[in-house]
SEBAPA-693616 format. One record per residue (C-alpha): residue in one letter; residue number from 1; x, y, z. Coordinates in nm, 4 decimals. Layout:
// residues N
REC   type   seq         xx         yy         zz
REC      A   NUM          X          Y          Z
...
//
This chain:
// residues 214
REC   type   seq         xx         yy         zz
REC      X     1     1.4763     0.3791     0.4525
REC      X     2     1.8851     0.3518     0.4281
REC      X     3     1.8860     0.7210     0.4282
REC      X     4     1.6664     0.7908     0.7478
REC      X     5     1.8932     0.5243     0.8716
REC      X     6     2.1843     0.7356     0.8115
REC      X     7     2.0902     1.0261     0.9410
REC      X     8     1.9454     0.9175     1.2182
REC      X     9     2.2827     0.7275     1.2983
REC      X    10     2.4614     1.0736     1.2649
REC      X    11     2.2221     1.2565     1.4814
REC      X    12     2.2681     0.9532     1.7297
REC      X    13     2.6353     0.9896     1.6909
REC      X    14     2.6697     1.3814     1.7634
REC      X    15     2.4487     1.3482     2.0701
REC      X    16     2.6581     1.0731     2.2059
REC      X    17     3.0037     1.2036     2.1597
REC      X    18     2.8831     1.5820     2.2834
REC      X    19     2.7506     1.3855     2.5612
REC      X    20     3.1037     1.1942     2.6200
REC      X    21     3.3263     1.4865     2.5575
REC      X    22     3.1434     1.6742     2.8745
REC      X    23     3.1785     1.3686     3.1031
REC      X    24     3.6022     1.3718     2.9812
REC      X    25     3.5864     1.7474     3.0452
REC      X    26     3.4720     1.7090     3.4048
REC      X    27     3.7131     1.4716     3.4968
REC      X    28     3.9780     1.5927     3.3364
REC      X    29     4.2032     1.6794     3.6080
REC      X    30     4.2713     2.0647     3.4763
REC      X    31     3.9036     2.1516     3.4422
REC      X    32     3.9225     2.4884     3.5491
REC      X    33     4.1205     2.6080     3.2522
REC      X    34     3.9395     2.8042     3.0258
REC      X    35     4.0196     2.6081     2.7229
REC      X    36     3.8794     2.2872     2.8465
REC      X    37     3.5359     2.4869     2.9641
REC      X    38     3.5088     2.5811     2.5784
REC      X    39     3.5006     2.2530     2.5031
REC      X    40     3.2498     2.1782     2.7604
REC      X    41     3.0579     2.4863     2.6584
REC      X    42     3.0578     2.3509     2.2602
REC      X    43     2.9723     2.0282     2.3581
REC      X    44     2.6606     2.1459     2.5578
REC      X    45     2.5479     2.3593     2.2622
REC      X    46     2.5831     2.0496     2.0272
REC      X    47     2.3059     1.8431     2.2461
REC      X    48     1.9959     2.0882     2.1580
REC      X    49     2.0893     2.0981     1.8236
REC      X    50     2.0922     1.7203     1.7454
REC      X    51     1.7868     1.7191     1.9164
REC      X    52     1.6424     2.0128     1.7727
REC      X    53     1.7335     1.8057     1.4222
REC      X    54     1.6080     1.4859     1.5514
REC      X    55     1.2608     1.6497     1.5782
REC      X    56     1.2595     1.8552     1.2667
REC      X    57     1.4050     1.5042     1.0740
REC      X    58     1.0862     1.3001     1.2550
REC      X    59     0.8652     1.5764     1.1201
REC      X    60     1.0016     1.5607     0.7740
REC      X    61     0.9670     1.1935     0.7798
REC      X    62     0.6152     1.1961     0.8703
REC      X    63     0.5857     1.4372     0.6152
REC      X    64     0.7109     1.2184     0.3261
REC      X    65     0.4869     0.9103     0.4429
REC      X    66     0.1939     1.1287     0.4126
REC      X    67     0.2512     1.1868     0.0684
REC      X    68     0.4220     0.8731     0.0074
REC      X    69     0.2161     0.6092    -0.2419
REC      X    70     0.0422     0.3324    -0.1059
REC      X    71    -0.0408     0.0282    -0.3128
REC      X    72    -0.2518    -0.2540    -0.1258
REC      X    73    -0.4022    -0.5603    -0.2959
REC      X    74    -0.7667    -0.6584    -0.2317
REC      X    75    -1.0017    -0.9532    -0.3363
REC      X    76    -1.3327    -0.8121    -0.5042
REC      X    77    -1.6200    -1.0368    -0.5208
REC      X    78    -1.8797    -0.7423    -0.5573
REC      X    79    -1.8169    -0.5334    -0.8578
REC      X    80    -1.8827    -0.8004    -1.0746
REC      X    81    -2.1612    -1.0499    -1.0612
REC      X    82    -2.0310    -1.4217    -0.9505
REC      X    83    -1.6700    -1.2818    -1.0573
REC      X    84    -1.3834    -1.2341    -0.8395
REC      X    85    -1.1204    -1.0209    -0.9061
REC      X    86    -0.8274    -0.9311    -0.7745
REC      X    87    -0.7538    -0.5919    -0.7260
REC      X    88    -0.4666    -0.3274    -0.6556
REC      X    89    -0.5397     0.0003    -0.5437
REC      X    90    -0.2953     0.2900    -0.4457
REC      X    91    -0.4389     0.4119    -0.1044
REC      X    92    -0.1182     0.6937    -0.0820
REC      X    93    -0.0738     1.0750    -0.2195
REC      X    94     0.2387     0.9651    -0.4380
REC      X    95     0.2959     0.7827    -0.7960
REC      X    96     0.3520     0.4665    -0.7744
REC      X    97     0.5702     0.2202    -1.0228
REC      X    98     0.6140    -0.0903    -1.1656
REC      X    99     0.3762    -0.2057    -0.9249
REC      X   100     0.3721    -0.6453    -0.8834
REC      X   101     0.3104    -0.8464    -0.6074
REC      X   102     0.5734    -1.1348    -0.4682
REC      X   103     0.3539    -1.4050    -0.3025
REC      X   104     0.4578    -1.6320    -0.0177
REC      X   105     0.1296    -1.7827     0.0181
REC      X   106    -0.0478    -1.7684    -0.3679
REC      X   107    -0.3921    -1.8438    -0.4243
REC      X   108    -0.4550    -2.0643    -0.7302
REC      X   109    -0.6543    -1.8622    -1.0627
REC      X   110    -0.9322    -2.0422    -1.2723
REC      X   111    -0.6529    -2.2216    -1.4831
REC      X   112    -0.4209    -2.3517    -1.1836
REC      X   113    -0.1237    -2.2411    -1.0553
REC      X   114    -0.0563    -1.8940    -0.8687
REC      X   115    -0.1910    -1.5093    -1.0318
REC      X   116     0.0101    -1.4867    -1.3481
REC      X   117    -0.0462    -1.1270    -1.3463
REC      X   118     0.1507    -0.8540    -1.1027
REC      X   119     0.4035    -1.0185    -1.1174
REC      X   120     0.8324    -0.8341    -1.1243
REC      X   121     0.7972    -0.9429    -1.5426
REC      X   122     0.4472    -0.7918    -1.5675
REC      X   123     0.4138    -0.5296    -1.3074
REC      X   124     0.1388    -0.2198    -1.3280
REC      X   125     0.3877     0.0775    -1.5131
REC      X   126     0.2125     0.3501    -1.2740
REC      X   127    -0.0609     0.3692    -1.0267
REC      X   128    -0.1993     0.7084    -0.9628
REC      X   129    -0.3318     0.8028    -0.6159
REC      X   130    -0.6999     0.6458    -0.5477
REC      X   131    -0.7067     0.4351    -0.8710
REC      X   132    -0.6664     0.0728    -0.9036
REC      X   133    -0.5886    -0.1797    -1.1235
REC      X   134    -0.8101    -0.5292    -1.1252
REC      X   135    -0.7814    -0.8723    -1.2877
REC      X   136    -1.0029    -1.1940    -1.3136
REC      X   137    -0.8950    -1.4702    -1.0491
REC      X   138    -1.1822    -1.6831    -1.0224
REC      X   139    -1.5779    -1.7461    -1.0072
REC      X   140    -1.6580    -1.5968    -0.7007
REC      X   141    -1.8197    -1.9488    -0.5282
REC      X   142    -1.5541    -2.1574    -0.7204
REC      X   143    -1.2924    -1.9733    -0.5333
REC      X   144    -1.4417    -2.0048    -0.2079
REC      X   145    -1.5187    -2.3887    -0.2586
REC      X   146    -1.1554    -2.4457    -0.3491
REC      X   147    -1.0164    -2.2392    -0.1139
REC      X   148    -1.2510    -2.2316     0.1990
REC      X   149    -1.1030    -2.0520     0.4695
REC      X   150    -0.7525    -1.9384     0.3561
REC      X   151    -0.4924    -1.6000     0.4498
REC      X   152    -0.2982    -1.5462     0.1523
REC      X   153     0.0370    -1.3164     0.1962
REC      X   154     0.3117    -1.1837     0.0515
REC      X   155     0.4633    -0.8295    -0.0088
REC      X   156     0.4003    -0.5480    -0.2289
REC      X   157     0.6815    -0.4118    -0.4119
REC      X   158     0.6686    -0.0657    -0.5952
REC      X   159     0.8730     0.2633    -0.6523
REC      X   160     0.8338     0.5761    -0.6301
REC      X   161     0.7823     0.9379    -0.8537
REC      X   162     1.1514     0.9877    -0.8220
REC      X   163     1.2443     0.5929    -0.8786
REC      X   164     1.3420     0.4619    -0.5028
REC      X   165     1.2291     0.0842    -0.4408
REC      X   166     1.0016     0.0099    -0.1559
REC      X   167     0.8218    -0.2801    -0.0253
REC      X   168     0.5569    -0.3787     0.2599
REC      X   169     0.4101    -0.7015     0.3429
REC      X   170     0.0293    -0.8025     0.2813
REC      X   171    -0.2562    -1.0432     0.3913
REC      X   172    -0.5380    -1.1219     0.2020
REC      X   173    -0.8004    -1.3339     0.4102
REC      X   174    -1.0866    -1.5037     0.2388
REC      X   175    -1.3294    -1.5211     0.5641
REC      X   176    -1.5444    -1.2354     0.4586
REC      X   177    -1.5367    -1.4148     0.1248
REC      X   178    -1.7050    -1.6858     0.2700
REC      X   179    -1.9093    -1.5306     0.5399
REC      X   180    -2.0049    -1.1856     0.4166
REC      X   181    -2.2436    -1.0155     0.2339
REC      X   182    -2.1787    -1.0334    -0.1384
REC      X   183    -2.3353    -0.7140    -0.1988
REC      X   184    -2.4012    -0.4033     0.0686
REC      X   185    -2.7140    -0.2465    -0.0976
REC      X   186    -2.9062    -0.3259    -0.4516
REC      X   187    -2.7588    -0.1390    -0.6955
REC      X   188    -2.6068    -0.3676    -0.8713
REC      X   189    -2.9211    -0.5694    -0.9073
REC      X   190    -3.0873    -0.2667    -1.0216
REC      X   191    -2.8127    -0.2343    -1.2601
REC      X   192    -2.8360    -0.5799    -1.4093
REC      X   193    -3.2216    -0.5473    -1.4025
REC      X   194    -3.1779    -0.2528    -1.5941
REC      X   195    -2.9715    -0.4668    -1.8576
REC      X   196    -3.2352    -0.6104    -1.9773
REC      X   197    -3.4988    -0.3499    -2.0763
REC      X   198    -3.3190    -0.2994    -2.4401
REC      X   199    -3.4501    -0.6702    -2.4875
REC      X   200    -3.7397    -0.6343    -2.3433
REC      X   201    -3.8008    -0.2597    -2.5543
REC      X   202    -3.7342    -0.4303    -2.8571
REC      X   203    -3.9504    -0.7290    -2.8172
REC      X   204    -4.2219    -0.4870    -2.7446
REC      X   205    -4.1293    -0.3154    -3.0711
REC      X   206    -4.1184    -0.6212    -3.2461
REC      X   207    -4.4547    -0.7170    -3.0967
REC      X   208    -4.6669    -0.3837    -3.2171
REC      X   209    -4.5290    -0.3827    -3.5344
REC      X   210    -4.6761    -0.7016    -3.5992
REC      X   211    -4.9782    -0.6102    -3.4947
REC      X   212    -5.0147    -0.2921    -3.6982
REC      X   213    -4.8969    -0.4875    -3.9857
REC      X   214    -5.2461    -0.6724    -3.9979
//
């Protein structure tokens, strides 16, 4: 961000003083003489340029957030049954590193106190694009008893494939939590279902080779 800032500030700058030296040219008394309509005529030719460079700068920025990582914490009640996790997940193109999370508003964790996990001592080394990283917070109605209706915030800090710090802020609401749907479809009751049929095979096992055993 400092350097966008910089260049942007010298782009700024070059516009402005071509911009001034035209408006001291034309009311310079002497105008007329050719050496003060070069300067007019240099000035004039610097004002397309910076803006010629603001747009191609703009376009390279855009650019670099497009392939820029993205690392967003999420609570997950629905991967695991009765479980909630919480999970980080890197939503950008880019690498991200040393991935931890600085809470101003920190939900408390099955054993008290705020997430001792993503944290600046223990932060996620990297986070490829599109995978995530999870950890146990709570039982899923546990959480939601203690916590009810609750935004938790904070901001994400992280760096990038060639080692430059950034940061963004987060909010993690527990309203669908509370009020949602703690699964979208039934696979993962057929999962769990399915669980159980090595039991139930070898109980049937069990079962016929008593019975050929008489």
């Amino acid at each position: 961000m400092l350097k966008r800032f910089v260049v942007r500030l010298f782009l700024a700058a070059a516009f402005a003083s071509a911009v001034a030296a035209i408006s001291i040219v034309f009311r310079y008394p002497d105008a007329y003489r050719p050496e003060i309509w070069a300067v007019a005529a240099a000035a004039l030719a610097v004002i397309p340029a910076a803006l010629a460079t603001w747009s191609t700068q703009r376009m390279l920025e855009l650019e670099e957030d497009a392939s820029a990582p993205f690392p967003y914490p999420s609570f997950d009640s629905r991967s695991r049954s009765q479980l909630l996790q919480l999970r980080i997940e890197n939503h950008g193109k880019g690498i991200a590193r040393n991935v931890y999370l600085e809470w101003k508003d920190a939900p408390s964790v099955r054993d008290g106190g705020p997430p001792p996990f993503l944290t600046a001592e223990t932060p996620v080394p990297i986070l490829l694009p599109g995978r995530d990283a999870s950890y146990f917070v709570d039982g899923a109605r546990d959480f939601v008893k203690k916590h009810d209706y609750a935004d938790f915030s904070g901001k994400v800090h992280f760096q990038d494939i060639a080692g430059r710090a950034h940061s963004h802020p987060f909010v993690l609401p527990t309203s669908h939590l509370k009020d949602g749907l703690s699964y979208d479809d039934e696979i993962s009751l057929t999962h769990r279902e399915l669980q159980k049929l090595p039991d139930a095979l070898e109980k049937i096992s069990k079962t016929i080779e008593k019975v050929g055993g008489r």
